[in-house]
C-alpha positions as CSV (number, residue, x, y, z in Angstrom):
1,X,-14.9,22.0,-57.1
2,X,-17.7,20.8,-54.1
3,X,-18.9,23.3,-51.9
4,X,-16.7,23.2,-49.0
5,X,-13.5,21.9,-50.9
6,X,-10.8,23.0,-48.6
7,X,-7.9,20.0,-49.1
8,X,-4.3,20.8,-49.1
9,X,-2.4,19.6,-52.0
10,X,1.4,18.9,-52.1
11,X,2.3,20.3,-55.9
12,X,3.7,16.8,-56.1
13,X,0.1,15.2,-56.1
14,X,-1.1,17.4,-58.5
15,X,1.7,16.4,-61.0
16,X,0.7,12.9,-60.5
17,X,-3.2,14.1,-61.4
18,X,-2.0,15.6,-64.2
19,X,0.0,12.8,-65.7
20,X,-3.0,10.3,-65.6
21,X,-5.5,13.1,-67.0
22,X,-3.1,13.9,-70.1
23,X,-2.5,10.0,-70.5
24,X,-5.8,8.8,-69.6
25,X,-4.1,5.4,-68.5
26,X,-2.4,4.7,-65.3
27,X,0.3,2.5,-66.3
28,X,1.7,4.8,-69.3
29,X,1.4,7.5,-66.2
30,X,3.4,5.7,-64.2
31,X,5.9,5.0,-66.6
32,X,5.9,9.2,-67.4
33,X,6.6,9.7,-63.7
34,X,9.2,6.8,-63.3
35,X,7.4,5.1,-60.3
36,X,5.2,2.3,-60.2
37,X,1.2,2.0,-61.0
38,X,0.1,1.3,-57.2
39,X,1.2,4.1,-55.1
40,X,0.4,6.6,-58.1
41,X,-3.5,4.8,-57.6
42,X,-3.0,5.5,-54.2
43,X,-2.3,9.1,-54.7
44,X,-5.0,9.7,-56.6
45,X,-7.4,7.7,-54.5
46,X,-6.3,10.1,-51.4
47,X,-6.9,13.3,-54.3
48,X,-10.4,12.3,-54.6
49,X,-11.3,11.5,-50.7
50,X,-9.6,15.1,-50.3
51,X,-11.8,16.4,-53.0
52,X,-14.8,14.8,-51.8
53,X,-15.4,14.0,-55.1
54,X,-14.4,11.0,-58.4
55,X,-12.0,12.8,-60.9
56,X,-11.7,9.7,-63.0
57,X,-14.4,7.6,-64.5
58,X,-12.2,4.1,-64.5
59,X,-14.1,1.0,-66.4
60,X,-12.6,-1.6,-68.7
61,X,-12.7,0.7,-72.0
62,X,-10.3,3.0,-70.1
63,X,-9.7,6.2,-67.9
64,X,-11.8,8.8,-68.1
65,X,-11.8,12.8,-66.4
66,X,-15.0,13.0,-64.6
67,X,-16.4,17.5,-64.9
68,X,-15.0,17.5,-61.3
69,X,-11.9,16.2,-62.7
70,X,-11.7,18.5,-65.7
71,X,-11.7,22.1,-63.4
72,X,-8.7,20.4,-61.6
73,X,-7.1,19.8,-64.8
74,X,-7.5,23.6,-65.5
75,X,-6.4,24.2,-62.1
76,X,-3.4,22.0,-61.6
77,X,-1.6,23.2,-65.1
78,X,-2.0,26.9,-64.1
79,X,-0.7,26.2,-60.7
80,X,2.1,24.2,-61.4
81,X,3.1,26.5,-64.5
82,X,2.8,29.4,-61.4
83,X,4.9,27.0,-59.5
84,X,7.6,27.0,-62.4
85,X,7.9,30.4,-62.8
86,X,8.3,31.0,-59.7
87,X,11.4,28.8,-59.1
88,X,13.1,29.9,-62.5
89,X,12.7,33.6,-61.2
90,X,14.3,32.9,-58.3
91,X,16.9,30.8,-60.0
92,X,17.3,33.5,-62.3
93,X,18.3,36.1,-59.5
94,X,20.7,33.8,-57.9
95,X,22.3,34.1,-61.4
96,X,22.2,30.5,-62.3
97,X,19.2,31.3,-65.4
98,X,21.4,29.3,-67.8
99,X,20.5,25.5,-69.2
100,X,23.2,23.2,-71.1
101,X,21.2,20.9,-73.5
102,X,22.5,17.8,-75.3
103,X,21.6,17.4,-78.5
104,X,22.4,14.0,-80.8
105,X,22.8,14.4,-84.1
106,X,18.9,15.1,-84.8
107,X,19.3,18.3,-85.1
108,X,16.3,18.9,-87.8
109,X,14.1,16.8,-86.4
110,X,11.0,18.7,-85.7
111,X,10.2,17.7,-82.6
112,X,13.3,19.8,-81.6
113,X,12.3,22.9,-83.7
114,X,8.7,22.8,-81.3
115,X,10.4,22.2,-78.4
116,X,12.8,25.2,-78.9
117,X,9.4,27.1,-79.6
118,X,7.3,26.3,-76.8
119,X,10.3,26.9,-74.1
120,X,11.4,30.2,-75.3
121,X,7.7,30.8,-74.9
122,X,7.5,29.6,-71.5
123,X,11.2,30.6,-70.2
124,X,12.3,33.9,-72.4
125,X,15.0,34.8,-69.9
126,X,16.4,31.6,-69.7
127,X,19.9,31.0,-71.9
128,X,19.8,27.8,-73.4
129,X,23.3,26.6,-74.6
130,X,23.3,23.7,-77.2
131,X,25.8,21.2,-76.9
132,X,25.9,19.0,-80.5
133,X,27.6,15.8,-79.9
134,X,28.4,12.3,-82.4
135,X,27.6,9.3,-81.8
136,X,29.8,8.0,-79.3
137,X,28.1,8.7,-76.6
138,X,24.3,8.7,-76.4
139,X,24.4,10.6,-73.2
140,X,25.6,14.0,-74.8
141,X,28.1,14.3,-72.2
142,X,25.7,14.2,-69.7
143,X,27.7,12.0,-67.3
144,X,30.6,14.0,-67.8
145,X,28.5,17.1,-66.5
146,X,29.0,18.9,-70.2
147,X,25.3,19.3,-70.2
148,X,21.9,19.4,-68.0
149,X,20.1,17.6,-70.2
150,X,20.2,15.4,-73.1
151,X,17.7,15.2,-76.0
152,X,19.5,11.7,-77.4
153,X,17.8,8.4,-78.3
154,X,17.9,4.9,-76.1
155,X,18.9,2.2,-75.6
156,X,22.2,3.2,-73.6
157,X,23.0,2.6,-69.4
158,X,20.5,4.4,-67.7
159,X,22.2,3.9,-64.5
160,X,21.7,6.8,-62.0
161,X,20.1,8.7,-65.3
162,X,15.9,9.5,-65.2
163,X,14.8,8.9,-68.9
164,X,11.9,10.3,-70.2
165,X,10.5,8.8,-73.6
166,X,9.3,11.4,-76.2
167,X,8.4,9.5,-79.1
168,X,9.5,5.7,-80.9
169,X,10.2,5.8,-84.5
170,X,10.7,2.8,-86.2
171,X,13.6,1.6,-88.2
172,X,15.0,0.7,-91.9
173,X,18.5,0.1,-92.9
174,X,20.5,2.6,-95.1
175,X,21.5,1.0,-98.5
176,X,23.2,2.3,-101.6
177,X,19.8,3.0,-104.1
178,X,21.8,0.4,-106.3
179,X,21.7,-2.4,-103.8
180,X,19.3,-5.4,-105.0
181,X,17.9,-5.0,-101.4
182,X,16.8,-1.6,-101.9
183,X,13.9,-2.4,-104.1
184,X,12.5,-4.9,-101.5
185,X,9.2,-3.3,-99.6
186,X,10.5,-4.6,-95.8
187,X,13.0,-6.8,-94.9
188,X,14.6,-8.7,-91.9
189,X,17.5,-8.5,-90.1
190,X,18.9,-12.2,-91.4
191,X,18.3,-11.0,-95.2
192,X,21.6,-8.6,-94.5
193,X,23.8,-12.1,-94.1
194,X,27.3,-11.7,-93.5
195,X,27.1,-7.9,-95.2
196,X,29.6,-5.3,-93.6
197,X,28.2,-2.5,-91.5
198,X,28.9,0.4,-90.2
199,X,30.6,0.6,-86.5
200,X,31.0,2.8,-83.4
201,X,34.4,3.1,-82.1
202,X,36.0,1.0,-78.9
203,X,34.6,2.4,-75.1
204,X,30.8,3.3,-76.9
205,X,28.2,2.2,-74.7
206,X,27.7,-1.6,-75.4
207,X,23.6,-1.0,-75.4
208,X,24.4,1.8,-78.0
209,X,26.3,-0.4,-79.9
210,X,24.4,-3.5,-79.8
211,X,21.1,-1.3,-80.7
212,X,22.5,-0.5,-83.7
213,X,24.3,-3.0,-85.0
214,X,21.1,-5.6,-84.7
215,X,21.9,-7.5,-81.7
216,X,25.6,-9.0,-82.6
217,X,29.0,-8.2,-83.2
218,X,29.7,-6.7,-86.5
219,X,32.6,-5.8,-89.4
220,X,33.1,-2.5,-91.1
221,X,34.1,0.8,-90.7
222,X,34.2,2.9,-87.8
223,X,32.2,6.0,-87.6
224,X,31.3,9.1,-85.0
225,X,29.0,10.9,-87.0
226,X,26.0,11.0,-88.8
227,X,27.4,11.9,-92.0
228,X,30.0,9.5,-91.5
229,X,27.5,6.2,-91.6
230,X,26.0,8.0,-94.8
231,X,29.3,8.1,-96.8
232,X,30.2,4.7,-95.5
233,X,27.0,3.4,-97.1
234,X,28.0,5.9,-99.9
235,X,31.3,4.9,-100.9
236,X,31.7,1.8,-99.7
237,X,28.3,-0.4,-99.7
238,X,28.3,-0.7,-96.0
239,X,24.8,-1.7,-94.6
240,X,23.5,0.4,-91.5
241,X,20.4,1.1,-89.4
242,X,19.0,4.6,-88.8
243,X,15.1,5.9,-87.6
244,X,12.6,6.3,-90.5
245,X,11.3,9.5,-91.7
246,X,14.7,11.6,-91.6
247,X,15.5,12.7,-95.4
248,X,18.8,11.0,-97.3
249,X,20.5,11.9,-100.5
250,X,19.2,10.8,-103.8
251,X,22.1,7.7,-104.0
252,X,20.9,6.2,-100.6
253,X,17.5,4.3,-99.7
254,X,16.1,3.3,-96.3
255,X,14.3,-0.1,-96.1
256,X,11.7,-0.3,-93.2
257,X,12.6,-3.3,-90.5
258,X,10.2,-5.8,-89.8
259,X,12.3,-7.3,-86.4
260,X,13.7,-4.2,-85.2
261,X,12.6,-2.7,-82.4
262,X,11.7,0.8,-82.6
263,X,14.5,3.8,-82.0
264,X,13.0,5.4,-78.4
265,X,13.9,9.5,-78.3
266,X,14.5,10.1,-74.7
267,X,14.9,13.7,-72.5
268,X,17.3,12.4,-70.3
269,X,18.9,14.1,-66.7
270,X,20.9,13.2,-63.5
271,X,19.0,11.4,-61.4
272,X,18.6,13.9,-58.4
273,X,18.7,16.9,-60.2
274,X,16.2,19.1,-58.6
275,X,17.0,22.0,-61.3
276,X,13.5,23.3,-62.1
277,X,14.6,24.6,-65.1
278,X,15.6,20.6,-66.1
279,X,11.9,19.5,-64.7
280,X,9.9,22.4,-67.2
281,X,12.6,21.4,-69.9
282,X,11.3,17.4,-69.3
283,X,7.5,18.6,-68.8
284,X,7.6,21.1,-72.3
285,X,9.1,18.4,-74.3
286,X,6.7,15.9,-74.0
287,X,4.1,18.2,-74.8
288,X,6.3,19.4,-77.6
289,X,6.8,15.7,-79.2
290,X,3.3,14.3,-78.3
291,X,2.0,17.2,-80.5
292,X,3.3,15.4,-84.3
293,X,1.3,17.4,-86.9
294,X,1.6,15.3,-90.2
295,X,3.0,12.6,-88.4
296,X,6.3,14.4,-87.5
């Protein structure tokens, strides 16, 4: 840092830092922190007077970390991983060393298997309890205080929830491998007609259910579970959507989308909730997911 560099930093500020350096983009930072672009430019304009020094290059290509900004980098993730440590060790004496997670129904994916990796890694005295829900409610029983924290997939009511996006996968529809549509390459939402699909039952979240049943009301049967949509397709031809890249049963085929918007994986929480041990869980899972080795 300058000679001289004496500013005092509110941990706060250096979280903002951080999410612009790891994004290199103010608005996708902004959208990571759940606040708007402007007073996260602010923050980081006061950083730099405080500094005495640029730690962004900004031009029309993009955002990048000036050397200056690079030791901060360095800095900030040590002392904010300090700062973490710190407040799960004290959480841990108070005897409260214990997280409730939410998981829906993508249990295999491996995003989850690196998350589970990275936070034992970071947090090996913390007891994490895995709650394994269907899919009637995208929150994981979050609202009804089953769980801290949800590992689930969006849309749903995000009122007085903070959602974080982890990754968007896009989306096909689940056919019998002995449906003509099967052997097309793509196809659209109108090509599936009046076909019966798959339904979740009465009081699910209308987003959830509208996500996934293409935008309007549908017929079929009712399901909960994951397994449940598959033998519906199975045995009775039903139509249904679900994320690419998950692997299905020789008798089933997934057809890629072309108008369907992408399935958004979310870490989701109370808004409020000043649990550090919800805030590392949010921070190590967006690590964990941005880092997709063959494209997982």
């Amino acid at each position: 840092m300058p000679p001289g560099y004496r500013c005092r930093v509110e941990l706060r500020t250096l979280r903002y830092f951080v999410a612009v350096a790891e994004e290199l983009h103010f608005g996708r930072a902004a959208t990571r922190l759940h606040m708007s672009q402007p007073p996260l430019s602010r923050a980081i304009k006061r950083l730099e007077a405080e500094a005495g020094a640029l730690l962004f290059h900004r031009s029309p290509a993009g955002v990048t970390l000036t050397p200056v900004g690079a030791v901060l980098l360095d800095e900030a993730r040590a002392l904010l991983d300090h700062a973490d440590r710190v407040r799960v060790r004290v959480s841990a004496a108070a005897g409260v060393a214990t997280l409730t997670v939410g998981i829906l129904g993508d249990g295999t994916d491996p995003g989850v298997t690196r998350l589970a990796a990275a936070y034992r890694r970071r947090h090996p005295g913390v007891d994490i309890r895995v709650r394994d829900t269907d899919l009637t409610d995208p929150t994981c029983g979050l609202r009804a205080g089953l769980v801290d924290i949800a590992l689930t997939r969006a849309p749903f009511d995000e009122t007085a929830l903070t959602v974080r996006e982890l990754r968007a996968d896009p989306v096909g529809v689940v056919l019998r491998a002995d449906d003509p549509l099967a052997r097309r390459d793509r196809l659209r939402l109108d090509d599936l007609g009046e076909r019966r699909w798959f339904r979740f039952p009465h009081g699910t979240d209308p987003l959830w259910q509208s996500y996934w049943n293409g935008g309007r009301p549908r017929e079929g049967p009712v399901v909960r579970a994951v397994q449940e949509c598959l033998q519906a397709v199975l045995w009775n031809g039903t139509v249904g959507l679900a994320p690419l890249g998950h692997d299905l049963p020789a008798e089933l085929a997934v057809v890629p989308l072309a108008d369907m918007a992408p399935s958004r994986v979310v870490a989701v929480w109370n808004a409020g909730d000043t649990n550090p041990l919800i805030r590392s869980f949010a921070e190590t899972a967006t690590a964990a997911y941005a880092h997709r080795p063959n494209g997982s």
